[in-house]
Backbone as CSV, one residue per row, in Angstrom:
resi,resn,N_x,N_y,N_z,CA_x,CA_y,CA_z,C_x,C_y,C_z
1,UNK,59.919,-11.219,37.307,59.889,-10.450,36.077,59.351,-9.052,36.375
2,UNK,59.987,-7.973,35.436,58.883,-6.839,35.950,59.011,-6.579,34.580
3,UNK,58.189,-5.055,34.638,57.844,-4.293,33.065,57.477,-3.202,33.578
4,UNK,58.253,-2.214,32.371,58.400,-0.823,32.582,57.211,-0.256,31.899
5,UNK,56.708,0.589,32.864,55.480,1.253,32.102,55.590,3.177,32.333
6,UNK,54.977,3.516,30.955,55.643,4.894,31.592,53.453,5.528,31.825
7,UNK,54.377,6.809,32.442,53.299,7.418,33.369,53.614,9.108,33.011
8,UNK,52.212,9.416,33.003,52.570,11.096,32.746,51.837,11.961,34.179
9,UNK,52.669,12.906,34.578,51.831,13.410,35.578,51.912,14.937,35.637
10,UNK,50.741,15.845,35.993,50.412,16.847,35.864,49.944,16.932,36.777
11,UNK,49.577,18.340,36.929,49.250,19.221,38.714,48.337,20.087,38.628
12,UNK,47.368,20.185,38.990,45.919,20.690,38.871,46.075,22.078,39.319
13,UNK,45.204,23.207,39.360,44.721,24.048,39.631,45.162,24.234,41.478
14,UNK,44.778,23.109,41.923,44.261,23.276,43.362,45.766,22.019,43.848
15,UNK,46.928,22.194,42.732,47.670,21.424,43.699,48.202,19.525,43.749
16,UNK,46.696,19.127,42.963,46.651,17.692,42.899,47.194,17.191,42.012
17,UNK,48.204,16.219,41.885,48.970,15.450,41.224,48.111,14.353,40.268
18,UNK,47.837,14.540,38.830,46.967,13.423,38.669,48.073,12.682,37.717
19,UNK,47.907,11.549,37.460,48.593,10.395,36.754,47.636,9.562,36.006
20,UNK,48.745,9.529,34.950,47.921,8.355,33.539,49.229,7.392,33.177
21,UNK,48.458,6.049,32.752,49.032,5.353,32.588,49.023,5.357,30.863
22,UNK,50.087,5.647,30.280,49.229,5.950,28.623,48.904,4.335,27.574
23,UNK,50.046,3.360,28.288,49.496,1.935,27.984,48.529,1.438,28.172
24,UNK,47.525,1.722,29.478,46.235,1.164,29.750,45.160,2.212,30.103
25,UNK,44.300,1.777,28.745,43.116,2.776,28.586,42.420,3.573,29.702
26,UNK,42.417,3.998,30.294,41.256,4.267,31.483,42.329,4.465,32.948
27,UNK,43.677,4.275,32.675,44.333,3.810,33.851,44.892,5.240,34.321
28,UNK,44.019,5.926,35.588,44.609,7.045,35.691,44.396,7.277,37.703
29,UNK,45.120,7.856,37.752,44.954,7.812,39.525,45.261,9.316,39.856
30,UNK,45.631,9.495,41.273,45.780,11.269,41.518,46.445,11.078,42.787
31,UNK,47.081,12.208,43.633,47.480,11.615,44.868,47.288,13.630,45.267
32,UNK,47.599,13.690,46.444,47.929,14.921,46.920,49.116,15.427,47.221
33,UNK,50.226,14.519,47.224,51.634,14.699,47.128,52.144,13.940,45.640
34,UNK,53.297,14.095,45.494,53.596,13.233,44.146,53.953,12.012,44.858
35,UNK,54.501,11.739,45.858,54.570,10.017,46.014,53.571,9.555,46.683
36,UNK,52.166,10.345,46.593,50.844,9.805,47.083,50.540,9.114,45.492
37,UNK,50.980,10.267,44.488,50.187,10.049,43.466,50.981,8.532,42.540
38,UNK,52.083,8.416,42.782,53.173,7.132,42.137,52.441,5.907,43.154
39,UNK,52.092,5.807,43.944,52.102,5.041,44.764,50.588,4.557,44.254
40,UNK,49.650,5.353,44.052,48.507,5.284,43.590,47.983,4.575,42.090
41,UNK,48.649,4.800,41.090,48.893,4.754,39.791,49.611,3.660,40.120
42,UNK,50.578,3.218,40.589,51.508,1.998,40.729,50.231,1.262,40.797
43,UNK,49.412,1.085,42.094,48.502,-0.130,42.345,47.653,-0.105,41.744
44,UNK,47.237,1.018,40.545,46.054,0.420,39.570,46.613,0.402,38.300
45,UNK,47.890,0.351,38.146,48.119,-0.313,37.086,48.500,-2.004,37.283
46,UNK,48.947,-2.027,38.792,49.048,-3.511,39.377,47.786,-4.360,39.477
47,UNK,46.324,-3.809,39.010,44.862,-3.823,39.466,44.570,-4.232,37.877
48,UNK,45.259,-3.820,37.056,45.219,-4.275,35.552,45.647,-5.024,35.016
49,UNK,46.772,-5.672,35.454,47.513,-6.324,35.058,47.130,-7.971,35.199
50,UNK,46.422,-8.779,35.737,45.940,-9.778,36.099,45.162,-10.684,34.518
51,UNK,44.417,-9.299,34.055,43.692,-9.477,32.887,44.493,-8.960,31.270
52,UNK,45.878,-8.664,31.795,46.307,-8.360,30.919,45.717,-7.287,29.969
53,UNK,46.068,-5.780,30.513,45.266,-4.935,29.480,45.782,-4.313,28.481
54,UNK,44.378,-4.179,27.522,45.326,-3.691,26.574,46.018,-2.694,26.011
55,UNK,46.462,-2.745,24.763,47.985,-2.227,24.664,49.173,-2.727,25.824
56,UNK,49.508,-4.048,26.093,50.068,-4.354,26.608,51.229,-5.441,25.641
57,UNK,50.946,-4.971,24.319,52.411,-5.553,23.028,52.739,-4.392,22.657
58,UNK,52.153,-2.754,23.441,52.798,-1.679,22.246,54.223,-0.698,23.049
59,UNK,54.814,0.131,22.490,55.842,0.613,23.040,55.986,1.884,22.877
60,UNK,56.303,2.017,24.359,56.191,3.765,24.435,57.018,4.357,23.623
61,UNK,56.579,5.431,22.843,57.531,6.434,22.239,57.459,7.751,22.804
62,UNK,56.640,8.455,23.218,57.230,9.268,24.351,55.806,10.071,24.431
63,UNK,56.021,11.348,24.619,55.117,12.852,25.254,55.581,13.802,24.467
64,UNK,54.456,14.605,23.580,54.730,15.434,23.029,53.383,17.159,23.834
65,UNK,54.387,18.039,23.306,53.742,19.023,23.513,52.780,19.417,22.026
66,UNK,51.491,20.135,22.666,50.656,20.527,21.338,50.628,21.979,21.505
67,UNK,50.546,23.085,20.801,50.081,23.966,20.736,48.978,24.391,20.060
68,UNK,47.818,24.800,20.432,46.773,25.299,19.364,46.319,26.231,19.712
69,UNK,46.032,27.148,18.755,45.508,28.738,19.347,43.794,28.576,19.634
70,UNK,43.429,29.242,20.877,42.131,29.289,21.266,41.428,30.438,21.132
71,UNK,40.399,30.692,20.946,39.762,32.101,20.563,39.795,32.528,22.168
């Protein structure tokens, strides 16, 4: 069996690829290449999964952009 989980990833200042898992609370990893960083995030969301975490009945609807003006 598998299950699709989605993942958002962004690129730091200095280069670093970080990743979130937006289904599981806390579930976020980083890599220094991007298939350091998939590879990374893959095994701790595989590190979660044992205990079944939660939000694991809800369904992704996607990524939105925010804009807000900053002083």
């Amino acid at each position: 069996m598998t299950r699709h989980f989605p993942i958002v990833i962004e690129q730091d200042a200095n280069g670093v690829f970080i990743v979130d898992c937006p289904l599981i609370q806390g579930c976020r990893s980083y890599g220094v290449t991007m298939d350091e960083a998939i590879a990374n995030i893959r095994e701790a969301i595989e590190a979660c999964l044992p205990g079944e975490a939660p939000g694991e009945n809800t369904t992704f609807i996607g990524i939105r952009d925010l804009e807000i003006a900053v002083p």
